[in-house]
C-alpha positions as CSV (number, residue, x, y, z in Angstrom):
1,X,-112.3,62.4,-22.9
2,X,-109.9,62.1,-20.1
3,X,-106.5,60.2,-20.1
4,X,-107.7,57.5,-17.5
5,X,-110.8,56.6,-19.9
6,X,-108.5,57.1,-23.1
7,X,-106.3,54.4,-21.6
8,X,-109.1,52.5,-20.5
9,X,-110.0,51.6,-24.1
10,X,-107.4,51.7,-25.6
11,X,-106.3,48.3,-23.5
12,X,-110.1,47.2,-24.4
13,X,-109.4,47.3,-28.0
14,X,-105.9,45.9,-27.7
15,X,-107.7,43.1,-25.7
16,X,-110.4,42.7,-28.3
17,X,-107.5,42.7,-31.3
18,X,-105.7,39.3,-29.1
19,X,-108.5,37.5,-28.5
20,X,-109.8,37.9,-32.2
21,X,-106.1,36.8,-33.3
22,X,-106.1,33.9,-30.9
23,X,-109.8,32.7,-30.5
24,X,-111.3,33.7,-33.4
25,X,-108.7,33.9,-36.1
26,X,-106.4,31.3,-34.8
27,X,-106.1,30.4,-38.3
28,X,-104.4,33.3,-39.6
29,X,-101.3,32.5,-40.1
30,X,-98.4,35.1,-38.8
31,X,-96.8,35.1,-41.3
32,X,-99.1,36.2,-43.8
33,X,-100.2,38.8,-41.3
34,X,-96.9,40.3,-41.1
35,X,-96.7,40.1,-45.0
36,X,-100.3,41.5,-45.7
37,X,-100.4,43.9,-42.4
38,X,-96.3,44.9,-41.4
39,X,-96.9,43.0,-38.0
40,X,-98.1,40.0,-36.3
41,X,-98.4,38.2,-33.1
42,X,-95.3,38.3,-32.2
43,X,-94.9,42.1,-32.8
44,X,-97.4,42.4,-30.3
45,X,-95.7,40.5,-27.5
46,X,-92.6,42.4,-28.1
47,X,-94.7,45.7,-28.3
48,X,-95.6,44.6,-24.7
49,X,-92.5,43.5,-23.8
50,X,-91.0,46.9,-24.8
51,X,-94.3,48.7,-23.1
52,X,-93.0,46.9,-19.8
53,X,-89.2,47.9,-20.7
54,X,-90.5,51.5,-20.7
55,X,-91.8,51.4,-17.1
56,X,-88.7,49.4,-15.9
57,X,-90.5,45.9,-15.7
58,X,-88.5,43.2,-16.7
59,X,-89.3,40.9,-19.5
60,X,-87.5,38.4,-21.4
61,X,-89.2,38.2,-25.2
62,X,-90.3,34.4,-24.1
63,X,-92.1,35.6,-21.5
64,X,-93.7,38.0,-23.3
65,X,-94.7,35.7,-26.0
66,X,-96.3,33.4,-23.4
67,X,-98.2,36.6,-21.3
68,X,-99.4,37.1,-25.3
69,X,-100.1,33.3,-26.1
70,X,-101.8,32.5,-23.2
71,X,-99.2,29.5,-23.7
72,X,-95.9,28.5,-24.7
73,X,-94.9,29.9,-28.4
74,X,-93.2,26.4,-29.3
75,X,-97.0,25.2,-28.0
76,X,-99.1,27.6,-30.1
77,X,-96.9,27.1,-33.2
78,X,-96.6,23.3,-32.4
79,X,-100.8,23.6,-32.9
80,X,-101.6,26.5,-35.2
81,X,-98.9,27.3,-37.2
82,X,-97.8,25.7,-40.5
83,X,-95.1,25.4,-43.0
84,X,-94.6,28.5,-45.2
85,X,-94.3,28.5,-48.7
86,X,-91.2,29.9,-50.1
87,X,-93.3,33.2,-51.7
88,X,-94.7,33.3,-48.2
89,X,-91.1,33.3,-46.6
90,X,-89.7,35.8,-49.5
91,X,-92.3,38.4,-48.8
92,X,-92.1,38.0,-44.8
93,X,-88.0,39.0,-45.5
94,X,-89.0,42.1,-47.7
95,X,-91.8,42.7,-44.9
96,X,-89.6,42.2,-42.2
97,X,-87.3,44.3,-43.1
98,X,-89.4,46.9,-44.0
99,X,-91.3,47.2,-40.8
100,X,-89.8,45.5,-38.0
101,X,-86.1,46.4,-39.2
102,X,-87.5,49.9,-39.0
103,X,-86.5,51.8,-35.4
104,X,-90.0,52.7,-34.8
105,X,-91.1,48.9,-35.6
């Protein structure tokens, strides 16, 4: 397979993986995806945000968030998020830490 094709789907998948995470499994809380999985919706807008760094593109982690939202964050929270628990919130520390703390998180 060559690198253009490679790339191609690679960015299909990554496609498929947002719109599963925000039209089909809107649900699924971030947090317990970052406890259950190491990352969550907004490690993928600040993988993209970084992704843009990389090439010397500009991009404030707001703005990221929004390209990744399709919407404000404050909005998508504001409609689909909801109040952890405080076993929810003492695994996402221990998760946290673990992956995004990490240099290669």
């Amino acid at each position: 397979m060559d690198e253009q094709t490679r790339t191609e789907l690679e960015a299909a998948a990554f496609r498929r993986l947002r719109r599963h995470l925000m039209e089909d499994r809107p649900d699924v809380q971030n947090i317990d995806l970052m406890n259950l999985a190491g990352f969550c919706r907004n490690c993928l807008s600040r993988w993209y945000q970084e992704a843009a760094a990389d090439r010397g593109i500009e991009m404030g982690k707001e703005e990221a968030r929004e390209i990744f939202y399709g919407m404000p964050y404050d909005q998508w929270k504001a409609g689909h998020q909801t109040e952890a628990s405080a076993a929810q919130q003492q695994a996402f520390e221990k998760s946290f830490a673990e992956n995004v703390g990490r240099e290669d998180g």
